[in-house]
N, C-alpha and C positions, 0 to 999 in steps of 0.2 A: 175279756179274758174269762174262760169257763172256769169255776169252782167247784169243787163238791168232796163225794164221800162215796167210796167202793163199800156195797155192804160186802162180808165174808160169804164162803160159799151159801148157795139159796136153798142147797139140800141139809145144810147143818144149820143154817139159825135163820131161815125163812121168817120165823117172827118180827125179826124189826124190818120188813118190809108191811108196812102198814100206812095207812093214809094220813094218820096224827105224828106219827114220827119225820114223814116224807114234808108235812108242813112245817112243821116244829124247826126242823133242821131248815126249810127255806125261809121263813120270817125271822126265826129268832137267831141262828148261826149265820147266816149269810152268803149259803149256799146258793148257786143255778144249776147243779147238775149231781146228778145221782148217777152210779154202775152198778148196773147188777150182774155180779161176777158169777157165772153159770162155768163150775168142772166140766169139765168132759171126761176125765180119768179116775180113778179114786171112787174111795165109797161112794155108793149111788151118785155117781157122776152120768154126766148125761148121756154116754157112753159105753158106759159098764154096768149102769143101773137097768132092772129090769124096763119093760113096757111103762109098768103103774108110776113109776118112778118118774120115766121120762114126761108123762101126762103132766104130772103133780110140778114139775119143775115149768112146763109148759103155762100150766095155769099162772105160778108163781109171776113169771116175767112179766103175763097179759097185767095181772094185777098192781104188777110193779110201774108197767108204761099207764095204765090208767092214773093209781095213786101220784107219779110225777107229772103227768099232764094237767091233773088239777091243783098241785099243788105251782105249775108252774115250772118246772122244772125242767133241762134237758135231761135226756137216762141213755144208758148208753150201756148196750147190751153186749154183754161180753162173753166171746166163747174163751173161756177161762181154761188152755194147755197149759198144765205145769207139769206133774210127771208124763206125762208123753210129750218128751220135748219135742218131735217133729211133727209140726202141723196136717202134714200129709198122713199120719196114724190114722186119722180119722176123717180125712178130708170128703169120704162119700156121705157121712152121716152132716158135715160140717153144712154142705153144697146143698142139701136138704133143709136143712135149719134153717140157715140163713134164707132161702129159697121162701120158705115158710113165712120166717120173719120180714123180711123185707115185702110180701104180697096184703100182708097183714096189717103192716105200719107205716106203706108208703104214701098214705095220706096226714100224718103226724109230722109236721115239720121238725118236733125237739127230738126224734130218735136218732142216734149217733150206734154204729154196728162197729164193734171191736171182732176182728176174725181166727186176730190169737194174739193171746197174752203175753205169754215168755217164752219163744223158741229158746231152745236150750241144749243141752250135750251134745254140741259139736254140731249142730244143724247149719248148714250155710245156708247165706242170703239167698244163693239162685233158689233154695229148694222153697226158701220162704215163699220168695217172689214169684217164683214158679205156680206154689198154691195159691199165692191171694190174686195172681190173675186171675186163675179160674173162679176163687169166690166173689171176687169184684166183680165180674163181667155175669155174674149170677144175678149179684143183686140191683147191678145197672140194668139190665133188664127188666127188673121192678119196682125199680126206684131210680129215677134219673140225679138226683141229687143231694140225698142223706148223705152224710160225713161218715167216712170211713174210716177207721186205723186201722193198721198196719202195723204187727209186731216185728222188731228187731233181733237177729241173733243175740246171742249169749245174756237170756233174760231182759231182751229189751232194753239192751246199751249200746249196741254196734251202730246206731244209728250215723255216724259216719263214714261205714263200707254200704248202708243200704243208700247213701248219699248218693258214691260214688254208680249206681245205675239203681235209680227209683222205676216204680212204674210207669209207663208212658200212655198216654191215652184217653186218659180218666182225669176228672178236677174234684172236687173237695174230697180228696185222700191225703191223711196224714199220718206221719208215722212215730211209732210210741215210744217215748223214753222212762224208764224206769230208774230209781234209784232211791238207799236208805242210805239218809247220812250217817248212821254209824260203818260203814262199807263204806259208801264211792263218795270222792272228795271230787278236788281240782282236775286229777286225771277226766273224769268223766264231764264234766264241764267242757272240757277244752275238747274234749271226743265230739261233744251237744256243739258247742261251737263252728268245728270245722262242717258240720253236716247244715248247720244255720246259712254260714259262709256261702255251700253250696247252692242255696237255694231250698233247704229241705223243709217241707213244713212239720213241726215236732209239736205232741201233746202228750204230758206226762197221765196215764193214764192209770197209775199207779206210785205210789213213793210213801213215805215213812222217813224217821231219823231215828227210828232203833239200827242193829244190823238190820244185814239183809235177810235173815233167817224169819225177820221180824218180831227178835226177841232180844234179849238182851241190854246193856242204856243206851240211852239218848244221847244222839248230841246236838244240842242243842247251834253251838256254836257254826257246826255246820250246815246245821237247815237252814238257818238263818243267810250261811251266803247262799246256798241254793233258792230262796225265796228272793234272795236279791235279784239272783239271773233269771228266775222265771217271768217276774217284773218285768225288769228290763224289758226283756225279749216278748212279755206278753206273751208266754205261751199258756193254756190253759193244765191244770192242776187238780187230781185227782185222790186224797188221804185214803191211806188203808188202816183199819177198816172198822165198820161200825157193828161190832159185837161185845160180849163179853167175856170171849175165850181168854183164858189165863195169859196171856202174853202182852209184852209191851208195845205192839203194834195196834193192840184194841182199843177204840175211843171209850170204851166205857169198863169200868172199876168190874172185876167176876165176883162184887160182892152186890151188882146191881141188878135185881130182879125185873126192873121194869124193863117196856117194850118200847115204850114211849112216855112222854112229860117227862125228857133228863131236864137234871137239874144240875149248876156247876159242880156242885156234891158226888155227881154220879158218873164222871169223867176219870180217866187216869190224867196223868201229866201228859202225855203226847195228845190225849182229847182238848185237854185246857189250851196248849200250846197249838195246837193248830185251830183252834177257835177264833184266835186272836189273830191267827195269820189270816184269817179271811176276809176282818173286819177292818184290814189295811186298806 
């Protein structure tokens, strides 16, 4: 079962991608797996940002798969759509990327290629599905067997309509379920479920138990059954996220200067609480 921690976008706090933080988090948390969640939309997103921009995020990533490979780790490289909820926005610059990355790091067994995050505002499946053919069959071209995900409509929860006709073709592709237990309860379980049922292979590549806004309280109560079902089912599990932005989705306190050596001191409550969850 993979573990780990999404850092926050790499064009806003690129600092805690570093090589002591990247071990830090594997020996001492409990960690096998890092995301490094790369915008596409949004300030200096990878897509809207100028050339120099795109470079400097470029580098970021190299740096990010080296610091996870020695530290161990799997990484898993995320093209991060949130506001351009349709993956097709950007799909020529996407097809490129991935294109890039996968030529790059198809000798790295731990790299894992996410090719969108949160389709959203009314995107359907086919359009999804429609794009990650064409970026699957990109990067099987230069990588016979890295792990794929595959994003779900309406932010990575319909994962029981992507059930009902997944991609054909292709093997280790899986497809991603999102979810903050202060937002999706039981309903969403039982959506996770029927897609399991079908045969779907699911990996949370993203979740929290603030809202879903990634603000606001915790609940605790409900992460708790969600970590039961992810058990169960052994799907692998990914916490958002590892910065200090002022909100309750952050593993670390925005009164905590450091980059690396946290300490339990320099945790919020959802950092404390998913630290624990890892070491189950």
């Amino acid at each position: 079962q993979l573990k780990g921690v999404s850092t926050h976008g790499m064009s806003w706090y690129p600092e805690y991608t570093n090589q002591k933080t990247f071990t830090q988090m594997k020996k001492k948390w409990g960690i096998n797996t890092v995301r490094l969640a790369v915008y596409t939309a949004g300030d200096n997103g990878y897509c809207t940002g100028d050339a120099k921009n795109r470079k400097a995020l470029e580098k970021k990533i190299d740096q990010g798969v080296q610091y996870a490979t020695k530290a161990g780790l799997y990484v898993i490289i995320d093209w991060h759509i949130l506001s351009d909820g349709n993956p097709k926005t950007y799909e020529k610059q996407s097809l490129a990327f991935f294109k890039k990355m996968a030529s790059k790091y198809k000798k790295n067994t731990n790299v894992i290629y996410e090719i969108c995050n949160e389709p959203n505002g009314g995107t359907s499946w086919e359009t999804i599905r429609s794009y990650a053919k064409k970026v699957v069959k990109a990067i099987r071209a230069r990588d016979k067997n890295a792990v794929i995900l595959v994003g779900t409509p309406n932010w990575s929860q319909d994962v029981d309509i992507a059930a009902e006709r997944p991609l054909k073709g292709y093997k280790n592709v899986m497809y991603t379920l999102h979810f903050y237990a202060g937002t999706h309860g039981e309903y969403l379980r039982e959506k996770a479920q029927k897609a399991l049922d079908k045969g779907l292979p699911l990996f949370v590549s993203e979740f929290g138990i603030s809202d879903a806004s990634g603000n606001g309280n915790l609940n605790k109560t409900e992460g708790s059954k969600w970590m039961k079902f992810l058990r169960k089912n052994k799907i692998g599990y990914v916490g958002w996220n590892l910065s200090n932005k002022d909100e309750s989705s952050a593993l670390l306190k925005s009164s905590c200067k450091k980059t690396s050596g946290f300490t339990n001191g320099n945790l919020t409550p959802w950092g404390k609480w998913l630290l624990k969850e890892f070491k189950k």
